[in-house]
C-alpha positions as CSV (number, residue, x, y, z in Angstrom):
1,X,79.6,183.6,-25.8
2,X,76.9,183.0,-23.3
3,X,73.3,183.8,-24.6
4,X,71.0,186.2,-23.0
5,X,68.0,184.9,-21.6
6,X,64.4,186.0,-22.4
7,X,62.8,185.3,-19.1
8,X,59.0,185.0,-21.0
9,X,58.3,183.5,-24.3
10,X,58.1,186.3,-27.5
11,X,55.1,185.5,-30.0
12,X,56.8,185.0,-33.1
13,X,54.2,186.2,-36.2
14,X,55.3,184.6,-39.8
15,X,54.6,186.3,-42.9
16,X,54.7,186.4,-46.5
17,X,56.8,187.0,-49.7
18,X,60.5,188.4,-49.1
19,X,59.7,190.0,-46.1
20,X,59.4,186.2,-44.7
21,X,63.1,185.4,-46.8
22,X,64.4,188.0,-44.8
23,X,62.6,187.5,-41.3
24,X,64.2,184.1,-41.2
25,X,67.8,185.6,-42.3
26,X,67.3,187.9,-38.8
27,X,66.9,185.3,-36.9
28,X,69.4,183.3,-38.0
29,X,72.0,186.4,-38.0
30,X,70.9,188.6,-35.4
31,X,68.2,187.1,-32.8
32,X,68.9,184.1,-31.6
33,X,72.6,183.6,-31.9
34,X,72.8,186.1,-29.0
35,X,69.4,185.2,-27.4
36,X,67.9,182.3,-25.0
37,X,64.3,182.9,-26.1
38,X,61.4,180.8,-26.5
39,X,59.6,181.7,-29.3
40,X,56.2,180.7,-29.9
41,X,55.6,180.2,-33.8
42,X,52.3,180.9,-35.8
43,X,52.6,181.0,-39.7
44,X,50.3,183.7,-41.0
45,X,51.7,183.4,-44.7
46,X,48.3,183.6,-46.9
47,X,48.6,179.9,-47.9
48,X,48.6,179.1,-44.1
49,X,46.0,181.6,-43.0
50,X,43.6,180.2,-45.7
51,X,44.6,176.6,-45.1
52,X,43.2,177.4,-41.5
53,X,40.0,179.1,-42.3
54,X,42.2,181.9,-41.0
55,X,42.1,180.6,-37.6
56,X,46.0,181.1,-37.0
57,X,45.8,184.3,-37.0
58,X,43.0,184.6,-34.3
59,X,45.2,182.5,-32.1
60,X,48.3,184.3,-32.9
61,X,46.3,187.6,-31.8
62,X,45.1,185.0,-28.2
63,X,48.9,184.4,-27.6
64,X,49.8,187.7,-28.0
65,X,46.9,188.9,-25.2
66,X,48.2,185.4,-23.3
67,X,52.1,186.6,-23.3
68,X,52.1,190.5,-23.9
69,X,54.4,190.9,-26.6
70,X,54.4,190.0,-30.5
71,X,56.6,190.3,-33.0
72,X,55.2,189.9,-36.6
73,X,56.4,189.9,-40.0
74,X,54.4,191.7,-42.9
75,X,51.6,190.2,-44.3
76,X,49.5,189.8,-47.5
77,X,45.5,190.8,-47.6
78,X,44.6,189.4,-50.5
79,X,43.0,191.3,-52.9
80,X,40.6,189.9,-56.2
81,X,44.4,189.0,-57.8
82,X,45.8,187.6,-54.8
83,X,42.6,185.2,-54.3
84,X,43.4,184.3,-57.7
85,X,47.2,183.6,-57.6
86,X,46.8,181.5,-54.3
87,X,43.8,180.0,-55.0
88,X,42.6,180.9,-51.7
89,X,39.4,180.0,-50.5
90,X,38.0,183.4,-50.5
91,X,39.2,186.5,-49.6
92,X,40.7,187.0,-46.1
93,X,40.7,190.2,-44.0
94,X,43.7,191.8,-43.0
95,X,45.7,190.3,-40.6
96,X,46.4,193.4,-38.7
97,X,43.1,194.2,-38.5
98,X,42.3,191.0,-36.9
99,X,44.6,191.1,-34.4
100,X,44.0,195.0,-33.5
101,X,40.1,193.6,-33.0
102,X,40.9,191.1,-30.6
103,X,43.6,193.0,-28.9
104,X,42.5,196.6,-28.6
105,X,45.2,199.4,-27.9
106,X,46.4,202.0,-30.3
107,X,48.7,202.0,-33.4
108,X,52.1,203.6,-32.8
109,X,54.2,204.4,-35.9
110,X,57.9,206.1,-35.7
111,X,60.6,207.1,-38.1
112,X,64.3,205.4,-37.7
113,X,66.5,208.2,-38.2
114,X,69.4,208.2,-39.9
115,X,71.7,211.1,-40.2
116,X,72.8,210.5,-43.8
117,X,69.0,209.9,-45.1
118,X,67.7,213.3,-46.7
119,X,65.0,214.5,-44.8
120,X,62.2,216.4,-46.6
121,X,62.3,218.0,-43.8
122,X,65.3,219.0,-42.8
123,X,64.7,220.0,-38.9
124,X,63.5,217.1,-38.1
125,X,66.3,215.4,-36.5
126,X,64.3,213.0,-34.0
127,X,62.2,210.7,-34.3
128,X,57.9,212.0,-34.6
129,X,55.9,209.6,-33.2
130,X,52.2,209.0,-34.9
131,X,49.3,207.6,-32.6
132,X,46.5,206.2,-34.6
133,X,43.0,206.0,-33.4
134,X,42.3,202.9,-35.8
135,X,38.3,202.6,-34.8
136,X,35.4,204.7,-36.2
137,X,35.0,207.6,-38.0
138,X,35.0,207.7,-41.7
139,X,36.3,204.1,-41.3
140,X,33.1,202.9,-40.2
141,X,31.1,205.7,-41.4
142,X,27.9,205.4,-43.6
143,X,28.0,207.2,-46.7
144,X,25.5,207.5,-50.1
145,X,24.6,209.2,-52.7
146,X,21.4,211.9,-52.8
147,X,19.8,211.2,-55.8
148,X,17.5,214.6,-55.9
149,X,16.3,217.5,-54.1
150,X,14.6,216.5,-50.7
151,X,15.3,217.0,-47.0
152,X,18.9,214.8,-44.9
153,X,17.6,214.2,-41.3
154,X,19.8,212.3,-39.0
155,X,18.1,210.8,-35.5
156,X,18.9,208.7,-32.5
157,X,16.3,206.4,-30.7
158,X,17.3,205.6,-27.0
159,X,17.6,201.4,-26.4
160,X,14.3,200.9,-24.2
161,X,12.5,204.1,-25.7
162,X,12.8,207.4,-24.7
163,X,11.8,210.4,-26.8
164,X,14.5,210.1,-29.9
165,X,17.2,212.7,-31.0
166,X,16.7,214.4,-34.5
167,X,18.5,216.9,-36.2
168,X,17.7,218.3,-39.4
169,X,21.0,217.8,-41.6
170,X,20.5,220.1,-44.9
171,X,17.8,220.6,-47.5
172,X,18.7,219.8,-50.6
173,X,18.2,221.9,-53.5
174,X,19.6,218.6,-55.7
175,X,21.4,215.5,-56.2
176,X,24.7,215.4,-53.6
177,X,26.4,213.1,-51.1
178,X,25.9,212.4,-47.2
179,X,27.4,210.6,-44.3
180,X,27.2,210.2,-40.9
181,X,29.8,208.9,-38.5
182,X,30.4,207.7,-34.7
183,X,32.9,206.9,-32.1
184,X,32.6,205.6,-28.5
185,X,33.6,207.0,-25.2
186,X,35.2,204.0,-24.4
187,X,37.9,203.4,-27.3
188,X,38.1,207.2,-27.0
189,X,39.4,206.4,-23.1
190,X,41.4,203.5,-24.6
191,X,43.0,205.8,-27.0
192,X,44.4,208.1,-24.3
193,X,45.2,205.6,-21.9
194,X,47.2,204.0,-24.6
195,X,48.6,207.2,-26.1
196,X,49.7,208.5,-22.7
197,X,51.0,205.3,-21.5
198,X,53.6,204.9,-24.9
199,X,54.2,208.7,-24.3
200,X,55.5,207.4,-20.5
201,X,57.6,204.7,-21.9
202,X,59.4,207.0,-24.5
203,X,60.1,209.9,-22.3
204,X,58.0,212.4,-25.0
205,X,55.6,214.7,-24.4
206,X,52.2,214.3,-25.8
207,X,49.9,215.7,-28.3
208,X,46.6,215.5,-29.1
209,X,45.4,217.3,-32.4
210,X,41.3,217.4,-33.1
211,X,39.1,220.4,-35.1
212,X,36.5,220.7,-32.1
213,X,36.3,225.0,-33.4
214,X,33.8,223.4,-35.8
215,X,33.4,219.6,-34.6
216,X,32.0,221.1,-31.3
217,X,30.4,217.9,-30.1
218,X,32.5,215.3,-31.8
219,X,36.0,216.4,-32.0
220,X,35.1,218.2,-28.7
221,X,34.4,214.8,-27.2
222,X,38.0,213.5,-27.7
223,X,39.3,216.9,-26.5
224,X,37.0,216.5,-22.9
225,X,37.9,212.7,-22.6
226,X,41.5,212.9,-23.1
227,X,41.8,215.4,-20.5
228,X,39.4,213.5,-18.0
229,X,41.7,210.6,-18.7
230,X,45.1,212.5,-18.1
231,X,43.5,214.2,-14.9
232,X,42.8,211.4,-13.6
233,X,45.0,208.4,-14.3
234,X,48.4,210.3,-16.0
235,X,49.1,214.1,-14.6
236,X,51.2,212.9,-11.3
237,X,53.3,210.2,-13.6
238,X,54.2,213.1,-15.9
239,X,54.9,215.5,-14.1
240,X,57.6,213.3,-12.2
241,X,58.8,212.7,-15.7
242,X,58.7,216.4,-16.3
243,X,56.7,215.5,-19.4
244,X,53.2,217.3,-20.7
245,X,50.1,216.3,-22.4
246,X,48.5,219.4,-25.1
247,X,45.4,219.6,-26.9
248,X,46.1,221.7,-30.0
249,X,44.0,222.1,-33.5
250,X,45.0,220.4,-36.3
251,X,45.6,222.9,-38.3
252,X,48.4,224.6,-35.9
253,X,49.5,221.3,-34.8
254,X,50.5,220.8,-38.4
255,X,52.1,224.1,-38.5
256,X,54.2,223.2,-35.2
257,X,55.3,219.9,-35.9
258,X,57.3,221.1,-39.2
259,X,59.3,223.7,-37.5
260,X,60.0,221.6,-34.3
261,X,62.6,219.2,-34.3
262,X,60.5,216.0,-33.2
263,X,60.6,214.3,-29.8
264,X,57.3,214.0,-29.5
265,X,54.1,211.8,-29.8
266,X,51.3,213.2,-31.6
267,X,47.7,211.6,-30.7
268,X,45.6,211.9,-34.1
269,X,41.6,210.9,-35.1
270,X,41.5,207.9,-37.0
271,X,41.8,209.1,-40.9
272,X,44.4,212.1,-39.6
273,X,46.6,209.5,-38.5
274,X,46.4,207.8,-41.5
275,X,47.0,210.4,-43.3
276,X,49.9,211.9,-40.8
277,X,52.1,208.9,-40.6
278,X,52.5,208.5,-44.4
279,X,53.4,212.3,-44.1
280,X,56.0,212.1,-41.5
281,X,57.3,208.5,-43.3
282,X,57.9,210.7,-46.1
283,X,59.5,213.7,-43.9
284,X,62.3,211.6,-42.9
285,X,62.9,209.8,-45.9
286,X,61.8,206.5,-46.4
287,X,58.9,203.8,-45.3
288,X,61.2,201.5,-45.3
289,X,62.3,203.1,-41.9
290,X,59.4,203.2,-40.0
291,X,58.4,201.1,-37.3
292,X,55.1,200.2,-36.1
293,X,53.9,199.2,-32.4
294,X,50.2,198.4,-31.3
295,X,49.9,199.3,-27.6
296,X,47.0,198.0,-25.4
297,X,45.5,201.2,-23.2
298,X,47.1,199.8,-20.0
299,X,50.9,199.9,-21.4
300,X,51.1,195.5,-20.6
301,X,50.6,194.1,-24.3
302,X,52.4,195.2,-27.6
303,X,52.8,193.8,-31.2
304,X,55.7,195.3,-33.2
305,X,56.1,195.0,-36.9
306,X,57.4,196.9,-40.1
307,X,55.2,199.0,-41.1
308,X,55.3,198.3,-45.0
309,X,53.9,195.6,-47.0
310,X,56.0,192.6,-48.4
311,X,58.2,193.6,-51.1
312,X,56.6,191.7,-53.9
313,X,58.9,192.9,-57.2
314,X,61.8,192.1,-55.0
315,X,60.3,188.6,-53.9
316,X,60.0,187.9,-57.7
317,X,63.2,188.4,-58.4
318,X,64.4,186.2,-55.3
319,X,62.4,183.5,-56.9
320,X,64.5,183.8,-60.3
321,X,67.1,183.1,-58.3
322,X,68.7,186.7,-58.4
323,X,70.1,188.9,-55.6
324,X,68.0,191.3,-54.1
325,X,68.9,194.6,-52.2
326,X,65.9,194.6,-49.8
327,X,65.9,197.0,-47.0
328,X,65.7,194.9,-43.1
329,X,66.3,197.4,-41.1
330,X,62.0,198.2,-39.9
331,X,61.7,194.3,-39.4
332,X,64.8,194.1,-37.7
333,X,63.5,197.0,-35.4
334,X,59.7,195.1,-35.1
335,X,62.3,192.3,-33.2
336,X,63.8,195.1,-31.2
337,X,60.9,196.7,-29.9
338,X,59.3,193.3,-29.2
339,X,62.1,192.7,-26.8
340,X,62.3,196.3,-25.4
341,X,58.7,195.5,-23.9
342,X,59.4,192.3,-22.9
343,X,62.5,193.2,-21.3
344,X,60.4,196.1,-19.5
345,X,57.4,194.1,-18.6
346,X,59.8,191.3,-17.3
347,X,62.4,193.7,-15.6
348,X,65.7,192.6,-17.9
349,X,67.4,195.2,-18.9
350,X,70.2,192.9,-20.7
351,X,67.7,192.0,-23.1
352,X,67.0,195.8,-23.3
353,X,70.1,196.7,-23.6
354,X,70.8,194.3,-26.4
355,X,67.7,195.6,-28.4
356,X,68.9,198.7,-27.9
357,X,72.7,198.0,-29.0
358,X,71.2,196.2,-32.4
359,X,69.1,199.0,-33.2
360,X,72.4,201.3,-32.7
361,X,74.5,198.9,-34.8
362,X,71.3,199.6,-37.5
363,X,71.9,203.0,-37.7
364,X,76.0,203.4,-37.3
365,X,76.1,200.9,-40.1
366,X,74.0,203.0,-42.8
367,X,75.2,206.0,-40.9
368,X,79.3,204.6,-41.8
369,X,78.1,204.2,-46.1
370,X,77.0,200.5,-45.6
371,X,73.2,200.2,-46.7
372,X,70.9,198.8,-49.1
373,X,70.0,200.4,-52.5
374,X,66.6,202.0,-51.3
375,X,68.3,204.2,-49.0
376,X,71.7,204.4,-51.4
377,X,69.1,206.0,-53.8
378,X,68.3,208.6,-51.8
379,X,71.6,209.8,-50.8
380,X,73.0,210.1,-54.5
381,X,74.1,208.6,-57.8
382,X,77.3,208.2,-56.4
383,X,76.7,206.1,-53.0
384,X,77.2,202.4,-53.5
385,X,75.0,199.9,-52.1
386,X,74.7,196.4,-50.6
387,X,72.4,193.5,-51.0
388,X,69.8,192.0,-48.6
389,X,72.8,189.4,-47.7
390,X,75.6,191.4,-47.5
391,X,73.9,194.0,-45.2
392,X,72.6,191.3,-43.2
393,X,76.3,190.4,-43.1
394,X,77.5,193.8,-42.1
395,X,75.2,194.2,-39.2
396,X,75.9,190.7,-37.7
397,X,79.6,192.0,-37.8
398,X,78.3,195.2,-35.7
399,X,76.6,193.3,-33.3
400,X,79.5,190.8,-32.4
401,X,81.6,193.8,-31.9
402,X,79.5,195.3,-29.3
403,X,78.2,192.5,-27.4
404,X,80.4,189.4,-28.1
């Protein structure tokens, strides 16, 4: 069978534990049997990173902005015990982090739907997608403790002078808590360009949610720039698309998103996103189908991934020498929507259409009773299960019968 060729290289993002056992198994199985693509290798397993003074991964994050698209595997960020078990020379920062610093653009997580999976939610037959603001707010916020009664003031002094801006916060009576918070205009701009961009590419309408009723300034500030930004740069590109772009509270946004059916992405404030995507995660069934894409604002640079950590208890038990029944399926899909961006941004839809086809074969395959015991779990005390290999197995069968 011929190979499809990847017209541009795909930067290729190592990683740790049994999420890296597995990463290498997709390859071998379902990537570049049927692919001509160059892939540009950085090894960002922790014992790598820290041999490096963690320079890898700031090149990594380079190649990515060099190339426009990424495809990583999870990663460890070592904690106190992790410093410990590696030995590492101190304690690195997280690799996702890192590269979202040098490379902007907005988290984008969404569910892989499978019609078998129990949903929490049971109306929510397509996929919810979550848009993380990952800068400011609490994130970056500066928080203490009041030790007594006495008077919170918060002020502003222009750069250059200028009469300063001071508000009077509250009085205390006693001892309490306080913090104060910020954003910027322009990773608020960034944030809708990216938001409205992935929103384009997935044929959904978009959502932004914010409290500005009683964040008049601050959450009003998101509500004002988003619509500046869709005014502007995105109303004529949607409306050919017949899509729309909403501001809505949280609160009822909430509300609307449990009785829809999904189909739509949903712009949130840093910690609601947080908070959101492990929500809708749960609604569908599992982390362990979730995908994760960080979009630059202008739509040209992506870096896909799973979006759970690296399956440690299973990773000890690989190194025993035992089995393992380890889920693929999100990494398999941070491949897939890799190469749905850089058949987009390179104009080939074969290597579209094959991302799209091994996605498919994903979900017909645990859709058909074939799947791994996470998701067998789930379903019932009576559905059997597969391990990591087996599945693996499975699919490449799928994907021979539709493209080979």
């Amino acid at each position: 069978m011929a190979k499809i060729k990847v017209k541009n290289p795909v930067v290729e993002l190592d990683g740790d534990e049994m999420t890296r056992i597995i990463w290498q198994m997709i390859k071998d199985k379902l990537i570049l049997p049927f692919l001509d693509v160059e892939l540009l290798y950085y090894d960002l397993g922790i014992e790598h990173r820290d041999a490096t003074d963690d320079r890898v991964t700031v090149e990594a994050a380079e190649a990515i902005r060099q190339h426009n698209v990424g495809v990583k595997c999870a990663t460890i960020t070592p904690d106190e015990a992790r410093v410990k078990e590696f030995g590492l020379k101190k304690m690195w920062k997280s690799p996702n982090g890192t590269i979202r610093n040098i490379l902007g653009g907005t988290i984008f997580r969404e569910p892989i739907v499978c019609s078998n999976v129990p949903r929490l939610v049971p109306n929510w037959t397509q996929p919810i997608v979550i848009g993380r603001h990952a800068f400011g707010d609490q994130y970056r916020a500066t928080d203490f403790r009041v030790p007594g009664k006495g008077r919170l003031t918060i002020s502003f002094q222009p750069e250059g002078g200028g009469e300063a801006i001071t508000h009077e916060v509250y009085d205390f009576p006693g001892g309490g808590v306080a913090l104060a918070m910020y954003n910027l205009d322009d990773s608020i701009r960034d944030f809708a360009r990216a938001s409205m961009n992935y929103a384009l590419q997935r044929g959904y309408p978009l959502y932004l949610s914010t409290k500005n009723t009683i964040l008049k300034a601050y959450d009003g500030r998101f509500k004002d720039l988003f619509q500046e930004v869709f005014d502007a740069e995105f109303a004529d590109e949607f409306k050919a698309k017949g899509l729309t772009y909403e501001h809505r509270l949280i609160d009822d946004m909430v509300a609307s998103a449990l009785k829809w059916s999904g189909a739509f992405v949903w712009a949130c404030k840093n910690y609601d996103g947080d908070v959101q995507s492990d929500t809708v995660a749960q609604g569908f069934g599992s982390l362990g189908l979730m995908t994760s894409v960080l979009m630059t604002p202008d739509g040209q640079t992506v870096e896909a991934e799973a979006a759970h950590g690296t399956v440690t208890r299973h990773y000890r038990e690989h190194q025993k020498g035992r089995e393992t029944s380890t889920n693929p399926i999100a990494s398999i899909f941070a491949w897939t929507r890799g190469l749905t961006y850089r058949a987009k941004i390179d104009g080939t839809p074969d290597v579209g259409a094959f991302a799209h086809e091994l996605e498919q074969v994903c979900v017909d395959t645990v859709e058909a009773g074939h799947m791994t015991k996470d998701l067998a779990t789930l379903i019932g005390p009576e559905q059997p299960w597969l391990t990591t290999t087996r599945f693996l197995d499975k699919l490449e069968e799928g994907i021979k019968a539709k493209v080979g």
